[in-house]
N, C-alpha and C positions, 0 to 999 in steps of 0.2 A: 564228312569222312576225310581225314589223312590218311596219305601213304608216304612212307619213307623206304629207302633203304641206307641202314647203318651200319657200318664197320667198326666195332669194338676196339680202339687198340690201347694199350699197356696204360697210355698217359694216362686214358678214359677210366679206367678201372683205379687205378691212382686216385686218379679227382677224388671219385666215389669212394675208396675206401680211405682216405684221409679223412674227407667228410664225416662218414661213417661214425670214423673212430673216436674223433675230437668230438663228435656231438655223445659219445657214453659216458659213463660215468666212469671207466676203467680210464677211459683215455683224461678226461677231464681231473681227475685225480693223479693221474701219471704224473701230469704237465706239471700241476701247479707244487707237486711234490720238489719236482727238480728243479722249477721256478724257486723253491722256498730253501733248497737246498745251493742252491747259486747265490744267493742270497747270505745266504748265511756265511757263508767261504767268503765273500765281500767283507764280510763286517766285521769277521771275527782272524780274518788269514788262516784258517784250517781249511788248502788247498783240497784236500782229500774229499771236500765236500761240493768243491765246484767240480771236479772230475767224476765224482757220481753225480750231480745234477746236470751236467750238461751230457752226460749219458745219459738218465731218464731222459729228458727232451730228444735227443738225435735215435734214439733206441725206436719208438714206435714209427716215426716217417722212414728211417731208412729199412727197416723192416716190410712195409708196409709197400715199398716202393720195390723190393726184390722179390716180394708174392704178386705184384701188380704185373713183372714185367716174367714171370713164372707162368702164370695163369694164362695170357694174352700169348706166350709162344705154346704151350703145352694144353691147350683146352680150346679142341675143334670146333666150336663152335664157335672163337673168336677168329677163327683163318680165314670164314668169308663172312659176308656181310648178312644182315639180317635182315627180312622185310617186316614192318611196321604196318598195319592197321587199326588206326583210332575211329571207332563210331561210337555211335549211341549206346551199344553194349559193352564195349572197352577194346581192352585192348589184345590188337590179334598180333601172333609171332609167330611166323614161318621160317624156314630156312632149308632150301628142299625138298622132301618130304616131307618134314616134321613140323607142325604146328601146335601152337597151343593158345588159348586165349584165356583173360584173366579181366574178369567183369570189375567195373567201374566199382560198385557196391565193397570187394572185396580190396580194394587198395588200401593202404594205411596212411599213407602221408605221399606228398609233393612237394617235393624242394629244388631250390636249385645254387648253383655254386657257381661262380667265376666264369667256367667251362662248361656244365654240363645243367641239365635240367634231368633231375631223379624222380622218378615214383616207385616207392614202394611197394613190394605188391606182399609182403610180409615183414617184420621186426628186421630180416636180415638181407632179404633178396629183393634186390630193385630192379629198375626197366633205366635204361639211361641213354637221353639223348644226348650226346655231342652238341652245344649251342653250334660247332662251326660247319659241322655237318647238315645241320637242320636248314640252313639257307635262308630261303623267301619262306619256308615253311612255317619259323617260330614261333611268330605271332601265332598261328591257327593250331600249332600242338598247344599255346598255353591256355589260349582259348577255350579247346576239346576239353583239356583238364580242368580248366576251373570251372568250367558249366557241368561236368557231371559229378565233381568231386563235393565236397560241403566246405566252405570256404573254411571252417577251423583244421581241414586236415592240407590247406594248400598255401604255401610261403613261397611262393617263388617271385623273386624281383627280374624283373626283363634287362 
């Protein structure tokens, strides 16, 4: 069994929703739209075409970075910290009164990014550790995770 206590803030949600986005197919076609349109204004001088590509590109991080920093001051649940318990059954979230838990079986995927270590616990809603928050902890959250998860649904590099 782990415990933690985690504090949500703006960056954390960033991370994740960066993440997120650039791994869809919305995101991943944005990019490479404005990448090809940047491109294209290179080779040919019809400037009009890097000013749109380099707005598709700066359009979903700066976006994505002002719902990040929206969500983290305007959603109570990010104002204190969360407690954490990992066991055998998954994973428990308290904060208060309010708890909820969400079994190992029903997670979708485990990943991690630069900053943070995500598990999914649906297509759109994750659980996100903070790597700097996590401490001495790290190692034994990624441990908990990939012994009860099925190693096709877990990517996370330490």
């Amino acid at each position: 069994m782990v415990e933690l206590d985690i504090k949500i803030e703006a960056g954390d949600l960033y991370d994740y929703m960066l993440m997120h986005a650039y791994n869809s197919p919305g995101g991943i076609m944005g990019s490479a739209l404005g990448a090809v349109m940047a491109v294209f204004a290179l080779m040919t001088g019809q400037w009009i075409f890097l000013v749109g590509g380099v707005l598709l590109l700066l359009y979903l991080p700066w976006t994505l970075f002002i719902k990040s920093r929206r969500q983290a001051l305007g959603n109570p649940a990010f104002s204190q910290p969360l407690h954490y318990v990992l066991d055998q059954e998954g994973i428990c979230i308290s904060q208060k009164e309010l708890e909820t838990r969400q079994s190992w079986k029903d997670m979708v995927k485990a990943v991690s990014t630069g900053r943070s270590i995500i598990v999914y616990t649906s297509r759109v809603n994750a659980t996100i550790f903070p790597k700097e928050q996590l401490g001495d902890k790290k190692a034994a959250v990624i441990e908990m995770i990939s012994t009860h998860m099925p190693p096709s649904k877990v990517k996370i590099r330490s």
